[in-house]
TIGU-185175 format. One record per residue (C-alpha): residue number from 0; x negated, y negated, z negated; residue in one letter. Coordinates in pm, 1 decimal, m for minus. Layout:
# TIGU-185175
+------+----------+----------+----------+------+
! resi !       px !       py !       pz ! resn !
+------+----------+----------+----------+------+
!  NUM !        X !        Y !        Z !    A !
...
+------+----------+----------+----------+------+
This chain:
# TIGU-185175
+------+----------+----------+----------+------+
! resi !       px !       py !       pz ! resn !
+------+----------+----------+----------+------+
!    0 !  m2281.1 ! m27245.7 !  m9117.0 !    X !
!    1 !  m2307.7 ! m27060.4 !  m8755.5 !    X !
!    2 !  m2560.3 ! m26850.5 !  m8965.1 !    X !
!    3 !  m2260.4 ! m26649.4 !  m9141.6 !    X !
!    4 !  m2250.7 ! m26328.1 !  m9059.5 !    X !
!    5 !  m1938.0 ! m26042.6 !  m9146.3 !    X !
!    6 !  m2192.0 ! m25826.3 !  m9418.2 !    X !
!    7 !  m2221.8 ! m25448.0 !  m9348.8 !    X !
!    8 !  m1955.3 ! m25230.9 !  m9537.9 !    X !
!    9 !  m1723.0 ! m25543.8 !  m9597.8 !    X !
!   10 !  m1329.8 ! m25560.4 !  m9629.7 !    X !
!   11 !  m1105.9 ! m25555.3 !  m9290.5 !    X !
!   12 !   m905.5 ! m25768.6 !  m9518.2 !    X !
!   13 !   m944.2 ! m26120.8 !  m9407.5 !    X !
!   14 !   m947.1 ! m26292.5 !  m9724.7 !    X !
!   15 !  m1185.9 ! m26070.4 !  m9874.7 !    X !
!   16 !  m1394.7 ! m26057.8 !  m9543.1 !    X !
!   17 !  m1402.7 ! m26444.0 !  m9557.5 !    X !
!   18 !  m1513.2 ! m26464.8 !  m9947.3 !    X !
!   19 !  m1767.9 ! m26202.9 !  m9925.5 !    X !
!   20 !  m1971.9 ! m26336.8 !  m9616.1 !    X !
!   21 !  m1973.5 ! m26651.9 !  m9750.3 !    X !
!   22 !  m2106.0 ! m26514.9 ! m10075.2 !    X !
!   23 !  m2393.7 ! m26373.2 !  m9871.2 !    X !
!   24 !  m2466.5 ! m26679.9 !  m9691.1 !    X !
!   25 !  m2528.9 ! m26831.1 ! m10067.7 !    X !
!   26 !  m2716.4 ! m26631.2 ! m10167.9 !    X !
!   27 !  m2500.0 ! m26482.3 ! m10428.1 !    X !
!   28 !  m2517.3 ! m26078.4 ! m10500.8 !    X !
!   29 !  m2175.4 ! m26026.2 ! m10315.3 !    X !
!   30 !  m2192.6 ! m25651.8 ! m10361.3 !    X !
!   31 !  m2077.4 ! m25736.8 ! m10704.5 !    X !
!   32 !  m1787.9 ! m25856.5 ! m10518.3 !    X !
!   33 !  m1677.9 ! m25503.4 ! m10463.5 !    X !
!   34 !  m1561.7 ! m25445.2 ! m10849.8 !    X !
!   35 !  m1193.0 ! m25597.8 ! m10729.9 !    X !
!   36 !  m1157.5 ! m25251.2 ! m10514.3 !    X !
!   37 !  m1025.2 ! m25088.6 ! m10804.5 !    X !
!   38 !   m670.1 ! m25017.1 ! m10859.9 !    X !
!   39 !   m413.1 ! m24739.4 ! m10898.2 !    X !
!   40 !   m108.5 ! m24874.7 ! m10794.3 !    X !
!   41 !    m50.0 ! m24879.2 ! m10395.1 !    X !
!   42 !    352.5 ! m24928.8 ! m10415.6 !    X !
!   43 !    555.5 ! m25248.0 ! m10484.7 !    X !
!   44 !    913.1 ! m25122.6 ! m10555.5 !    X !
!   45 !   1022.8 ! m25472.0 ! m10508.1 !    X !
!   46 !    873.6 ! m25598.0 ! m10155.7 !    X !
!   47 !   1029.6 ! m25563.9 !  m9818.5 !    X !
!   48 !   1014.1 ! m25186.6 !  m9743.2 !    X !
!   49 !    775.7 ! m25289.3 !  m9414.2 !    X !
!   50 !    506.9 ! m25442.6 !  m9719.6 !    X !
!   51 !    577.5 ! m25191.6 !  m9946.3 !    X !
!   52 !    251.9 ! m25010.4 !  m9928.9 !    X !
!   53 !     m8.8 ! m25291.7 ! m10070.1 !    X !
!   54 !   m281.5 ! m25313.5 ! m10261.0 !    X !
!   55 !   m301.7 ! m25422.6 ! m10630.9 !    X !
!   56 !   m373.6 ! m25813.7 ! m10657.1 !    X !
!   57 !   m460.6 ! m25780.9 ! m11038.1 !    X !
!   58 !   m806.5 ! m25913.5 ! m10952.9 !    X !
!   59 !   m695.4 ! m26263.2 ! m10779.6 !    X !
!   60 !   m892.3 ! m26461.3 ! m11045.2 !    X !
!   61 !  m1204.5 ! m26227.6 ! m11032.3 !    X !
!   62 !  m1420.6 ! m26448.4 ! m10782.7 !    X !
!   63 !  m1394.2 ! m26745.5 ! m11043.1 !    X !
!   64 !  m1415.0 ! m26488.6 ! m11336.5 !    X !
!   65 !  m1734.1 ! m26263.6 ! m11262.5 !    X !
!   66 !  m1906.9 ! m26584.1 ! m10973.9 !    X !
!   67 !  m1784.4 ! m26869.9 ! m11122.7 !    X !
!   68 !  m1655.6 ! m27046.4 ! m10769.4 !    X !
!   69 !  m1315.0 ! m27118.3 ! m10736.0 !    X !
!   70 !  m1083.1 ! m27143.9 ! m10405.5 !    X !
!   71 !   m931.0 ! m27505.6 ! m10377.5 !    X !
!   72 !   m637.9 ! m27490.5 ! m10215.7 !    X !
!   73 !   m455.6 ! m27818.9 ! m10029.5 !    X !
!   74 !   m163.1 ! m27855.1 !  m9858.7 !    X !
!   75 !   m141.6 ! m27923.9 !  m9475.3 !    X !
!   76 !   m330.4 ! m28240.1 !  m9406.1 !    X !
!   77 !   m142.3 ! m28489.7 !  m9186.5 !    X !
!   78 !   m449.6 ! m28571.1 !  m9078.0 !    X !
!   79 !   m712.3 ! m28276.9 !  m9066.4 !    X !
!   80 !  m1062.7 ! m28342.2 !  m9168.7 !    X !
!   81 !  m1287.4 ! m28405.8 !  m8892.2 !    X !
!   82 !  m1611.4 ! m28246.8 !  m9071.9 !    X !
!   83 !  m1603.6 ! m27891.2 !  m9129.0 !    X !
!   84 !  m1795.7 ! m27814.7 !  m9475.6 !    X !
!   85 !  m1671.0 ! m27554.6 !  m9656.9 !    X !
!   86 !  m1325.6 ! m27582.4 !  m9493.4 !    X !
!   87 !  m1113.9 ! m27298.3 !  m9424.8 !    X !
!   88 !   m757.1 ! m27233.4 !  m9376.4 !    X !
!   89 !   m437.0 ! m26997.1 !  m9407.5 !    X !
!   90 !   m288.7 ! m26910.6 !  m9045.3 !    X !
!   91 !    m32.4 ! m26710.6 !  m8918.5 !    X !
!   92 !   m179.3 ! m26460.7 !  m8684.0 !    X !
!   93 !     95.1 ! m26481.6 !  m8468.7 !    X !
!   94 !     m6.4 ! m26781.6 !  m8295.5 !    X !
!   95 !   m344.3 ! m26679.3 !  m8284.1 !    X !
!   96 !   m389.8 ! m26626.1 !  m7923.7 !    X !
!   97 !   m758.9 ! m26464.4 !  m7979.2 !    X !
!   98 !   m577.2 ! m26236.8 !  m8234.2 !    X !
!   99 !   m428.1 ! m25874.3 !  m8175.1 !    X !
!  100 !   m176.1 ! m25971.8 !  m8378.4 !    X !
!  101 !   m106.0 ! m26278.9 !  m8196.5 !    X !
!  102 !    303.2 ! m26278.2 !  m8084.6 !    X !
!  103 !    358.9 ! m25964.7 !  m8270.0 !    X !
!  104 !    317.8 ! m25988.9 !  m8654.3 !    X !
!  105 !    386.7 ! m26273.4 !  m8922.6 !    X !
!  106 !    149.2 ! m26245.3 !  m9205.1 !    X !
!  107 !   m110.5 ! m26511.0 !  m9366.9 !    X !
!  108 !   m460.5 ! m26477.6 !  m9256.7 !    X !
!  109 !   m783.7 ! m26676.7 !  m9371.7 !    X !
!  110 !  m1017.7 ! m26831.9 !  m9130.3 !    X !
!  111 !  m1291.5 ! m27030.2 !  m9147.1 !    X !
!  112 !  m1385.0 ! m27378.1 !  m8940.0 !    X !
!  113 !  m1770.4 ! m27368.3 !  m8930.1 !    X !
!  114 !  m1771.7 ! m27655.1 !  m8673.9 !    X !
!  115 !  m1566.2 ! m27923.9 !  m8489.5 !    X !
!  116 !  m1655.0 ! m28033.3 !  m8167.6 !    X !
!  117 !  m1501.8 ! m28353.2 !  m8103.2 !    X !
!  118 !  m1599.5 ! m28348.9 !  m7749.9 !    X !
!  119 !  m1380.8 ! m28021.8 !  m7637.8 !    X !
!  120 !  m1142.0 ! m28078.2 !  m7961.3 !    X !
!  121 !  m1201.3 ! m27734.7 !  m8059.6 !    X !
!  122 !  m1281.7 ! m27609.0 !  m8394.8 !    X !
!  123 !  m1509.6 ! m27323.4 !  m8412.6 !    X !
!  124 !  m1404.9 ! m27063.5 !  m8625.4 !    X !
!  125 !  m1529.0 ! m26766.9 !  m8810.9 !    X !
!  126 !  m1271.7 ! m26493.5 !  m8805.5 !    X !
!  127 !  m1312.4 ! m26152.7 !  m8900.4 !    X !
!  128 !  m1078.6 ! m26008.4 !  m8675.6 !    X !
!  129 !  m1262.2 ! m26129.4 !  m8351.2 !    X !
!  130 !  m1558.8 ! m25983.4 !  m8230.2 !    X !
!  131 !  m1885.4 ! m25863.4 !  m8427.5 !    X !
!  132 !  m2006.4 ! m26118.3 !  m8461.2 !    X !
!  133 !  m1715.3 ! m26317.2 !  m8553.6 !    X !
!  134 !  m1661.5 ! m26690.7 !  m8392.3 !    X !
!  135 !  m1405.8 ! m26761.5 !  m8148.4 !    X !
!  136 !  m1315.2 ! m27137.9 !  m8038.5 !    X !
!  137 !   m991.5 ! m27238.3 !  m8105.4 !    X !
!  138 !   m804.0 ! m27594.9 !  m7949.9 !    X !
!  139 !   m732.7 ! m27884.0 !  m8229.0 !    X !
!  140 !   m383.8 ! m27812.9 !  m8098.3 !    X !
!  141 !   m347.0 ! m27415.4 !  m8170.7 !    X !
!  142 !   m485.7 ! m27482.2 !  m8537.0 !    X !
!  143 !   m310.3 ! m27795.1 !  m8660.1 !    X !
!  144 !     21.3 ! m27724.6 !  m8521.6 !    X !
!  145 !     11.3 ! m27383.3 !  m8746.1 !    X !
!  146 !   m228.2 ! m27361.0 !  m9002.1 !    X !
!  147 !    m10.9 ! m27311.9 !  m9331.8 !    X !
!  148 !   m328.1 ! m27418.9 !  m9608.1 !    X !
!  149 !   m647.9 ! m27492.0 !  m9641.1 !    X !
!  150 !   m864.2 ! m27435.2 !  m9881.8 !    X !
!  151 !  m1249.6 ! m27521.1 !  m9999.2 !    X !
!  152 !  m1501.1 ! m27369.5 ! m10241.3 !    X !
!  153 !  m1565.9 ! m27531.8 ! m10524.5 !    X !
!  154 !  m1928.4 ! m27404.7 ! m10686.2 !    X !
!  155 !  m1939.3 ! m27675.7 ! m10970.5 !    X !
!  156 !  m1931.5 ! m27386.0 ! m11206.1 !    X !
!  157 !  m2066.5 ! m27134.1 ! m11013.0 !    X !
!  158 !  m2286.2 ! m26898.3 ! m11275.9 !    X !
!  159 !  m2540.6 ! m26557.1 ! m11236.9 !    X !
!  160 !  m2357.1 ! m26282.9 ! m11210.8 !    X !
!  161 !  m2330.5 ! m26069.2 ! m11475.6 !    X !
!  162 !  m2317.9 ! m25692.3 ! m11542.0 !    X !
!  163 !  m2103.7 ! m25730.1 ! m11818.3 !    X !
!  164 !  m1858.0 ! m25949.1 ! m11682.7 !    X !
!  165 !  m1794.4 ! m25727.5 ! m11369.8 !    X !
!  166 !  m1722.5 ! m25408.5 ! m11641.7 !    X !
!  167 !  m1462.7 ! m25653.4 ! m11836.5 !    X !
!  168 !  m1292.3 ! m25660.8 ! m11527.2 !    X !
!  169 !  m1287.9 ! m25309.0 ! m11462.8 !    X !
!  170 !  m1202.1 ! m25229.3 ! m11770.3 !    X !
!  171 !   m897.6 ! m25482.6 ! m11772.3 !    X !
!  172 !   m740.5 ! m25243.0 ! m11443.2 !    X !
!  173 !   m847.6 ! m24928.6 ! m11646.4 !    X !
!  174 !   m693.8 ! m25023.1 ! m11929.1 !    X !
!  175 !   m381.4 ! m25095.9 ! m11764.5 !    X !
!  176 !   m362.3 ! m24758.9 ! m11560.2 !    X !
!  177 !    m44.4 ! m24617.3 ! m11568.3 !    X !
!  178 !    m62.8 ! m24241.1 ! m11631.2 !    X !
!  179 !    300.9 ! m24186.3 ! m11549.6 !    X !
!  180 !    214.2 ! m23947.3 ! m11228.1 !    X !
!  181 !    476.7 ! m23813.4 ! m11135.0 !    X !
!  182 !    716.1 ! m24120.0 ! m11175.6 !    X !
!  183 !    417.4 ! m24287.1 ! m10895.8 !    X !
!  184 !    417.8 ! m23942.8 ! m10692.3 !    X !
!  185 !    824.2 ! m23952.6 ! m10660.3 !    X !
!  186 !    790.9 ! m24347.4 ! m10582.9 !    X !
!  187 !    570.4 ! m24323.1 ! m10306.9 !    X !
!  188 !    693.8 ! m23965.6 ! m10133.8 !    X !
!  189 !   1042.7 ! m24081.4 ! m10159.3 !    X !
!  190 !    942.8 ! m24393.1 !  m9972.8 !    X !
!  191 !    819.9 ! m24234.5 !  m9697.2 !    X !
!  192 !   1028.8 ! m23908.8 !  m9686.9 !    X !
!  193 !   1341.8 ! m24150.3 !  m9707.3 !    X !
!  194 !   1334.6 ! m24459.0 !  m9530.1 !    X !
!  195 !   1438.7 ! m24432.5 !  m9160.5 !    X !
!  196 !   1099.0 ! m24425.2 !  m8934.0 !    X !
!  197 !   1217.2 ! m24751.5 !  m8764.8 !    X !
!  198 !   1221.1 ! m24909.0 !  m9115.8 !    X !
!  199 !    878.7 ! m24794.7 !  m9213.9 !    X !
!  200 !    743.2 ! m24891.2 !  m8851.3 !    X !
!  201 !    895.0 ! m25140.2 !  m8681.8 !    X !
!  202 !    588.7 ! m25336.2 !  m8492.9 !    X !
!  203 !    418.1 ! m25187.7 !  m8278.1 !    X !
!  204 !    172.9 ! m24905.6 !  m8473.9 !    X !
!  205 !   m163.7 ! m25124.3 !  m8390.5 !    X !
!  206 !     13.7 ! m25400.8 !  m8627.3 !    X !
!  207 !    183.2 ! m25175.8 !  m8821.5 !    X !
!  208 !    144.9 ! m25340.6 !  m9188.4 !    X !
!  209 !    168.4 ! m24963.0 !  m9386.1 !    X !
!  210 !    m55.6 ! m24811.6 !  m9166.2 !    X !
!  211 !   m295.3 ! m25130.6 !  m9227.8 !    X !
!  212 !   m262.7 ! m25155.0 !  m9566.1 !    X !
!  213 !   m344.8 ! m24760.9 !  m9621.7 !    X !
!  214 !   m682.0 ! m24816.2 !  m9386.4 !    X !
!  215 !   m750.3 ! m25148.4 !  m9658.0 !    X !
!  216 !   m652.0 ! m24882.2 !  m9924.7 !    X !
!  217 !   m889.2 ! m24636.4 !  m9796.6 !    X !
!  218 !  m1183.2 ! m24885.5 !  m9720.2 !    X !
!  219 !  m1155.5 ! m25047.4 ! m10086.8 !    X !
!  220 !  m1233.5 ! m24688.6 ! m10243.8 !    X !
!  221 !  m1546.9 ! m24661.9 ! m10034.5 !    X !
!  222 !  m1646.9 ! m25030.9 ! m10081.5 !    X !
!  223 !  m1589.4 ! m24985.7 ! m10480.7 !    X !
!  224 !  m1910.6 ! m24768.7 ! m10525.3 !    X !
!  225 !  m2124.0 ! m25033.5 ! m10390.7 !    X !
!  226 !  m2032.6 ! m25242.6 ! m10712.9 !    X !
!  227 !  m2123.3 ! m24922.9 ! m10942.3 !    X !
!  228 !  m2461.1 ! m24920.9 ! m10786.3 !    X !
!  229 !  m2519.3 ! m25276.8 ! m10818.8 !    X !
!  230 !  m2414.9 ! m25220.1 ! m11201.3 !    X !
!  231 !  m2655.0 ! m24935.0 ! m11236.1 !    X !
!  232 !  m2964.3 ! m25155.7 ! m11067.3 !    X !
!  233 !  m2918.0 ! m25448.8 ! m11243.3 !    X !
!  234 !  m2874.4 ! m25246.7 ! m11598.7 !    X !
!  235 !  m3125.4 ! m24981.2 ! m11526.4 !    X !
!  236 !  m2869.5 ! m24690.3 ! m11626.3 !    X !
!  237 !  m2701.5 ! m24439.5 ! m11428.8 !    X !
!  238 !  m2382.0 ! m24484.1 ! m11548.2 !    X !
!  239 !  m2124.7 ! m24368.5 ! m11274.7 !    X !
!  240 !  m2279.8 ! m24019.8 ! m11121.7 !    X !
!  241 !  m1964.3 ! m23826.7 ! m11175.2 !    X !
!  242 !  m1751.4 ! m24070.7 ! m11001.9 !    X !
!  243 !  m1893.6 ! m24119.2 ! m10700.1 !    X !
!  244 !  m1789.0 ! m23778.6 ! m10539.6 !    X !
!  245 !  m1398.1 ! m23856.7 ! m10644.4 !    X !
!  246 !  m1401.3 ! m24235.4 ! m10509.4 !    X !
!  247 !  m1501.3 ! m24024.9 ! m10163.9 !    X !
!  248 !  m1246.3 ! m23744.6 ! m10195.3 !    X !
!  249 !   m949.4 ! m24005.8 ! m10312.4 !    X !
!  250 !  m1077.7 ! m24223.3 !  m9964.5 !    X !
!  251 !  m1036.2 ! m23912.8 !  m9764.5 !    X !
!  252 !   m703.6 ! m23891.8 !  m9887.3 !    X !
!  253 !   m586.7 ! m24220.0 !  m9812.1 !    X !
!  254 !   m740.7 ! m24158.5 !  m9466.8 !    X !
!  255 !   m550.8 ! m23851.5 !  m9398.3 !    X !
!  256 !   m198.6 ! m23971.0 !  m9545.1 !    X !
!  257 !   m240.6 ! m24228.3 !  m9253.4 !    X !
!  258 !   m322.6 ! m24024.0 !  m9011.1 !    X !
!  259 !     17.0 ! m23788.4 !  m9103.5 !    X !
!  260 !    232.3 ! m24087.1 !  m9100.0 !    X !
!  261 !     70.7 ! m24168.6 !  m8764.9 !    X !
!  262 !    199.9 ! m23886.9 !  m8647.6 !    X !
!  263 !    531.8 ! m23938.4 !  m8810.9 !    X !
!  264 !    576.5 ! m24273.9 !  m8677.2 !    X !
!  265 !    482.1 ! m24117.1 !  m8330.0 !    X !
!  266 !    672.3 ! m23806.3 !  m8341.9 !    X !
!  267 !    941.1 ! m23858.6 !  m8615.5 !    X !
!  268 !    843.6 ! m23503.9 !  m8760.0 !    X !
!  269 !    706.2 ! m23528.9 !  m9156.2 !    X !
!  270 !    576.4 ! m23224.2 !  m9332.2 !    X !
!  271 !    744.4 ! m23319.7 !  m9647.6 !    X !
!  272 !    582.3 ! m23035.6 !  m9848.4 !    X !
!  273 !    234.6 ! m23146.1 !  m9716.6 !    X !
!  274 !    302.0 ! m23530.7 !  m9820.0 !    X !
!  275 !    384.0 ! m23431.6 ! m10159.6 !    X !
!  276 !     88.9 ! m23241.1 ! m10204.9 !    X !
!  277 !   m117.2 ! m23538.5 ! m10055.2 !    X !
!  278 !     21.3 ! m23830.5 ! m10306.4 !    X !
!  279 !    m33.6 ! m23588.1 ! m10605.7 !    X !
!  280 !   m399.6 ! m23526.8 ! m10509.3 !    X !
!  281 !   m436.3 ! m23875.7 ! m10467.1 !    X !
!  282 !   m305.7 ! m23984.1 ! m10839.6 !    X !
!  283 !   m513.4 ! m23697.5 ! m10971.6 !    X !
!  284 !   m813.8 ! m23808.5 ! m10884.0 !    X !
!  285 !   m733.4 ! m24179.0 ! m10945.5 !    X !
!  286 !   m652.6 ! m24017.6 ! m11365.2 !    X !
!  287 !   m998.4 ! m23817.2 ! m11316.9 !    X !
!  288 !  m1139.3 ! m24100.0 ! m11208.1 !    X !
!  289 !  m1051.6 ! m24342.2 ! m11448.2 !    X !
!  290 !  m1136.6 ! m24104.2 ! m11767.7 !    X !
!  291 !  m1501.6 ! m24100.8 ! m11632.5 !    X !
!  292 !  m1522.1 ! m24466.2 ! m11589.0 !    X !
!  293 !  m1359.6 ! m24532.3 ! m11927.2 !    X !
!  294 !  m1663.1 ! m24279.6 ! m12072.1 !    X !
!  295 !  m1946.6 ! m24470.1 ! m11803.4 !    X !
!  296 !  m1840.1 ! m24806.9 ! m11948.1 !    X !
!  297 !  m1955.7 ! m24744.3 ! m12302.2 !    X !
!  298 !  m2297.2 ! m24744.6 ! m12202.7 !    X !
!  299 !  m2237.1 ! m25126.6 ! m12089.4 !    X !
!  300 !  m1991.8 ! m25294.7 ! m12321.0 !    X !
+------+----------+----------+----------+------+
């Protein structure tokens, strides 16, 4: 397993990061992977106002769905296995000492053990967040005492993937698009135009959890394209031509909404006018985009 490697053009996000190399390592066509990055809703009325900004988890089921693995989750082991085959785990970062987040931010993040050596008692681990390459060494003591889950694969069921199967899913989120714009517009300005700044940023802004979930945001609309073309090469049809320029304008977006509320968090000043103007562009293009998609899809299901 020391021959995983983090896959060109994956997810920051750890989970995803974690799923998707290991897909490669198997052999599996993980591009397909990148039909989850779909989604229209980037504001959870009902979360903390620091997790607020998110993105949509209406695809948690889609690596059993379209690959046919499932996760295996386990509680904390009172004793922790001493081989290291397809184990990984859930951590908090924040006692991570080879993390950046380590002492500053609590939030769950996936890891993988690749290796045990007894010797040192150190687990080697395969963690997105470190490196390029992506293994760090971590004491028996700094894992057990704070690892949260762990988890295995579970590829008794595993199956080809299917064209078909990754449009049902997209379809399922376009389906369920909400076309309500200017209820989401007013949501997500008023969020930022009327919390306090301290409320909105309170970590430091390298752990800032809005400005890292807009970079995920931003990342997952120019990661979703790579599961269009697999679509198109595996059917033999260009299907999504008129989407592909949006998916890049709506990541722009995303990219420079986080670089204004960079500055707010920095300076306290917010162009109001210009935000407003921002979010609308962005649910435009997500209602442009989804009408094309609807149309592409025909030629599939």
């Amino acid at each position: 397993m020391h021959n995983i490697t983090i896959p060109e053009n994956s997810s920051s996000n750890c989970y995803d990061a974690v799923v998707y190399s290991f897909l490669k390592y198997c052999g599996f066509d993980h591009e397909a992977y990148n039909a989850k990055y779909f989604y229209t809703q980037y504001y959870n009325p009902s979360s903390d106002i620091f997790w607020r900004i998110c993105r949509d988890n209406n695809q948690s089921s889609f690596l059993k769905d379209v690959f046919g693995v499932d996760l295996v989750y386990k509680a904390k082991a009172e004793n922790p296995p001493e081989t290291a085959d397809l184990w990984g785990i859930i951590i908090d970062p924040y006692w991570c000492r080879w993390s950046p987040f380590y002492q500053k931010t609590h939030y769950s993040h996936s890891v993988l053990i690749v290796d045990i050596d007894q010797k040192n008692r150190e687990y080697i681990c395969f963690d997105v967040h470190f490196d390029s390459h992506g293994y760090i060494r971590a004491d028996f003591d700094a894992i057990n005492d704070h690892y949260e889950y762990q988890f295995t694969f579970d590829f008794e069921k595993a199956t080809e993937t299917k064209p078909e199967a990754i449009a049902e899913k997209i379809k399922v989120v376009l389906d369920g698009h909400d076309h309500d714009i200017e209820k989401k517009k007013t949501e997500l300005t008023e969020y930022f135009a009327l919390n306090d700044r301290d409320s909105l940023f309170p970590a430091s802004l390298e752990t800032s959890v809005p400005l890292i979930n807009l970079m995920w945001i931003a990342e997952d609309k120019k990661h979703f394209p790579m599961a269009l073309r697999y679509i198109e090469r595996k059917t033999g049809k260009t299907l999504f031509s008129d989407v592909y320029d949006p998916l890049a304008a709506s990541e722009k977006s995303f990219l420079r909404l986080r670089l204004m509320l960079l500055k707010y968090a920095m300076t306290g000043v917010l162009a109001k006018d210009k935000l407003e103007s921002m979010i609308t562009q962005i649910y435009d293009t997500d209602a442009y985009i989804v009408e094309k998609m609807q149309n592409a899809l025909r030629g599939i299901m």
